[in-house]
C-alpha positions in Angstrom: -7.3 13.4 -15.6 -6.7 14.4 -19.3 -5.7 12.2 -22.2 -2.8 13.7 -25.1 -1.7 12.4 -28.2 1.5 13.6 -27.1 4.1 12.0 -25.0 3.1 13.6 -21.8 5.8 15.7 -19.3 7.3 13.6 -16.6 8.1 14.9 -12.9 10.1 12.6 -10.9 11.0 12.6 -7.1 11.7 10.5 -4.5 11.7 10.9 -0.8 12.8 9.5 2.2 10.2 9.4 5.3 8.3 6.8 7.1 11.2 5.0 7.0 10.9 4.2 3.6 11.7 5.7 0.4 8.7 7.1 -1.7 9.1 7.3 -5.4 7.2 10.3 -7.5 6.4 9.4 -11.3 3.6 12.0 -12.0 3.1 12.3 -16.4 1.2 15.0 -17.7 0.0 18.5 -16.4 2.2 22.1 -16.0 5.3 21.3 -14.3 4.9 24.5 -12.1 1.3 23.0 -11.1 2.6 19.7 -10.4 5.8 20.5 -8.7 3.5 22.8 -6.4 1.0 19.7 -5.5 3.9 17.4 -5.3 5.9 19.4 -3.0 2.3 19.3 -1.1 2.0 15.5 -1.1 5.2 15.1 0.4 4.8 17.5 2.8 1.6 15.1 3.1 4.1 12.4 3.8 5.6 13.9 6.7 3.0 15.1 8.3 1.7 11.5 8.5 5.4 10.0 9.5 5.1 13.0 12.3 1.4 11.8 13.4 1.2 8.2 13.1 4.7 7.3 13.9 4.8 4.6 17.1 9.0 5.2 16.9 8.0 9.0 18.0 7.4 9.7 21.6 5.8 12.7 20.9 3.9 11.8 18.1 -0.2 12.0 18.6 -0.6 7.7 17.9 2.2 7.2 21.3 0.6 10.0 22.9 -3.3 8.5 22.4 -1.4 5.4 23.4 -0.8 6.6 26.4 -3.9 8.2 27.3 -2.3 11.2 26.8 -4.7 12.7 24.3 -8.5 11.3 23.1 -9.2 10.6 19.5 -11.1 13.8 19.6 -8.2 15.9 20.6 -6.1 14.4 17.9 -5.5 15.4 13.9 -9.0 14.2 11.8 -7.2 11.9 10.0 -6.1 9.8 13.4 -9.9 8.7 13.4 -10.4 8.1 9.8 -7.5 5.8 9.9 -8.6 4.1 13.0 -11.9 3.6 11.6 -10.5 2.3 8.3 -8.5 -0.1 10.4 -11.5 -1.0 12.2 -13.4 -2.3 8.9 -10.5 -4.1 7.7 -10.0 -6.2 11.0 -13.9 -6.6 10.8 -13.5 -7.5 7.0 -11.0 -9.6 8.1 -12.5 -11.4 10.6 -8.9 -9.9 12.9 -6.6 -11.2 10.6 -6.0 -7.3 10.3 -5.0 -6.0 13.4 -3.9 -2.3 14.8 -2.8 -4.1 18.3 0.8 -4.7 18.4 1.9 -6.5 21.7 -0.6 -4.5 23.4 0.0 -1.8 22.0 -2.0 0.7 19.4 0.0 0.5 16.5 -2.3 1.2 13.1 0.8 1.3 11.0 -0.2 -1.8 9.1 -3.0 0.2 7.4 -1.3 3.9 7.7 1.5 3.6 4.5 -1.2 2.3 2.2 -3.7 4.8 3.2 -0.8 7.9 3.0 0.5 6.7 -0.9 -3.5 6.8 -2.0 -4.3 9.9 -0.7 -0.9 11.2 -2.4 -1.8 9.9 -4.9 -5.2 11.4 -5.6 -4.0 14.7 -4.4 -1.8 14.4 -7.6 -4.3 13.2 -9.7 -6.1 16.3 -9.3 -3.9 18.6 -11.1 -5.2 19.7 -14.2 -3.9 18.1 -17.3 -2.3 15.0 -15.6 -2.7 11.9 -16.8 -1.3 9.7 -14.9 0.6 8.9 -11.4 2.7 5.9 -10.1 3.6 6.2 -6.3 5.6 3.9 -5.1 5.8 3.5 -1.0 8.1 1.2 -0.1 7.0 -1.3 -2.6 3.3 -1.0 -2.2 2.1 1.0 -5.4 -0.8 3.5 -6.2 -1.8 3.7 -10.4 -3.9 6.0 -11.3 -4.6 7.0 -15.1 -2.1 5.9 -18.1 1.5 7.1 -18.5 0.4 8.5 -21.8 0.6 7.0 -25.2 -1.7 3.8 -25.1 0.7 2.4 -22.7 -0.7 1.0 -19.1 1.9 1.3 -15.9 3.0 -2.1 -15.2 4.7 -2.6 -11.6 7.5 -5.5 -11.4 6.4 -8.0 -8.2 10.1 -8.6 -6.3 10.7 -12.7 -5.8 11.7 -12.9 -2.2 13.4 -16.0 -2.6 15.8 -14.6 -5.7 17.8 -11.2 -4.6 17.0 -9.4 -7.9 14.4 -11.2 -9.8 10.9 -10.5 -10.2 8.1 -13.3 -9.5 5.6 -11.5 -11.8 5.0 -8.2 -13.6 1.2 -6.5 -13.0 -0.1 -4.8 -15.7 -2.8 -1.5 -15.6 -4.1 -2.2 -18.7 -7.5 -1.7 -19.3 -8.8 0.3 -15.6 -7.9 3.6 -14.5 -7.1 2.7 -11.0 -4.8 -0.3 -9.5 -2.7 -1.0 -6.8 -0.1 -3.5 -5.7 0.6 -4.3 -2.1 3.4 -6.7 -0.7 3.7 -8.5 2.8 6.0 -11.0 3.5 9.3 -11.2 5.7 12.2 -10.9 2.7 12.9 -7.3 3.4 11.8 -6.9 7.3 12.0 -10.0 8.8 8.9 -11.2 10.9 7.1 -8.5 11.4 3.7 -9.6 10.7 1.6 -10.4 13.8 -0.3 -13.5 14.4 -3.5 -11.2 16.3 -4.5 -14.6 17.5 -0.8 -14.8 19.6 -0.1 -11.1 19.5 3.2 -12.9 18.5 5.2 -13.3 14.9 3.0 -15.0 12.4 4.3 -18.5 11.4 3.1 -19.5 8.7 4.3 -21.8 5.5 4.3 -18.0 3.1 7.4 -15.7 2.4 5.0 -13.5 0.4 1.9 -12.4 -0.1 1.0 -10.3 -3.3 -2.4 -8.8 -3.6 -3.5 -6.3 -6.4 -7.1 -4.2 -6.3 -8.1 -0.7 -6.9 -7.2 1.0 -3.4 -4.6 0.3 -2.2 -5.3 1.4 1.8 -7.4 -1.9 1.0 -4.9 -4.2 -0.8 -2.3 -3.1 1.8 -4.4 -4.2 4.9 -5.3 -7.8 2.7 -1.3 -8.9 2.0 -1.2 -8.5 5.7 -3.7 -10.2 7.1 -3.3 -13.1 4.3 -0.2 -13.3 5.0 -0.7 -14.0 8.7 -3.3 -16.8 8.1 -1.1 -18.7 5.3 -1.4 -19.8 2.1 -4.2 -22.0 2.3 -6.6 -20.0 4.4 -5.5 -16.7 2.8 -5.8 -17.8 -0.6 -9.7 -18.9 -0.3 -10.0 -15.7 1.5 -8.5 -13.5 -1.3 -10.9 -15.9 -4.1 -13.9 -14.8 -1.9 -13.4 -10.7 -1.9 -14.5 -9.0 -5.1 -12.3 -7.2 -7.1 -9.0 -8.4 -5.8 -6.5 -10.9 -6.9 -3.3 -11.9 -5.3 0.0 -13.9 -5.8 1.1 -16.4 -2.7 5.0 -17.6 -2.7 5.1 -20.0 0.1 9.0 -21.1 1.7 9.1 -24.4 -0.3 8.9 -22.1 -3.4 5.2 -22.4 -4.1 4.0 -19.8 -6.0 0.2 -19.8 -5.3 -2.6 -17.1 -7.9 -6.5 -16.1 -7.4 -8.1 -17.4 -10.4 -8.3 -13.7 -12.5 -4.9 -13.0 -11.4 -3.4 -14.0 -15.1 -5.8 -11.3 -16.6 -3.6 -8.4 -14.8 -0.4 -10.2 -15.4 1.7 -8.4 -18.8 
């Protein structure tokens, strides 16, 4: 990605798929060359919504489900994901789970995966020099908005509509990303994989911020599920990754370099 001493073009978009809403802020580059790649990457998007998608009856995930179709016969990027998911439940020691009350369902690793690989597709262009995709909350940086100034992400605080627990700041690295889990937004939704029931646990959010975020996503998640105590001595112990716990009684809970990306 290139550097300018100039305030760098903007494109903007934002699109609805996944059910979600996935916003576009791509600085730098010829706006022909990154409208192309952008109308690419959400193209991208769908094709992923269309794949992975366990609301789809037809979609490749219900369809290996069902023993319909082998891994083999599906899209290459059905068994990439599955064996990304597979390292992060290993990683995880099956925190991370792609078993959903039975059932295959490798959504919990699939969004975060899809907004990287955006991402990177957009990164790519010549002359940009930076990106910000935002998925549903969970956020891809790669590069600088331009003019010294790092991309800083504002973390939501589930237990105050409209405030923000914490603002991350990019300064200083090329790459971060910032994944949320909790139940503020969709309920309990998190699986216990112990159960293969909700997770009950003391947190309302879980906060984790690394370089990848198909990584960062899968870690909220399974963090999340084992609860602040267990999760938070979990996130100390993996490199590279810091994280912000709220629990229900209003504890907000930090990895000890967490204040370093805080700005």
């Amino acid at each position: 990605m290139a550097d300018s001493a100039e305030a760098p073009a903007a494109v903007r978009h934002a699109e609805e798929t996944m059910g979600t809403v996935f916003s576009f802020d791509v600085r730098g580059g010829e706006p022909a060359a990154v409208r192309a790649a952008l109308d690419e990457a959400v193209a991208g998007l769908h094709r992923v919504d269309e794949v992975f998608s366990t609301y789809r009856e037809d979609s490749q995930i219900s369809r290996l489900q069902r023993g319909e179709l082998t891994v083999a016969q599906c899209d290459p990027e059905v068994a990439e994901v599955l064996e990304l998911a597979a390292e992060a439940e290993r990683r995880s020691d099956g925190w991370f789970s792609t078993s959903y009350r039975g059932r295959l369902d490798p959504t919990g690793i699939v969004k975060g995966w899809a907004v990287e690989r955006a991402a990177r597709r957009l990164a790519d262009v010549p002359g940009v020099c930076g990106v910000n995709l935002n998925g549903g909350g969970d956020v891809q940086l790669l590069g600088t908005p331009g003019g010294q100034r790092p991309w800083r992400v504002g973390v939501a605080d589930p237990l105050r509509p409209g405030g923000l627990a914490a603002v991350v700041s990019a300064g200083g690295v090329d790459e971060l990303s910032v994944a949320t889990s909790g139940t503020a937004e969709r309920g309990d939704h998190i699986v216990d994989p112990r159960t293969g029931r909700s997770a009950v646990t003391d947190l309302v959010a879980v906060t984790v911020v690394g370089t990848r975020l198909t990584w960062v996503d899968c870690w909220a998640t399974a963090a999340f599920a084992m609860g602040s105590r267990e999760g938070l001595a979990w996130l100390e112990s993996l490199p590279d990754v810091e994280a912000l716990l709220i629990t229900a009684g209003d504890e907000v809970r930090c990895t000890g370099g967490l204040a370093a990306r805080l700005g």
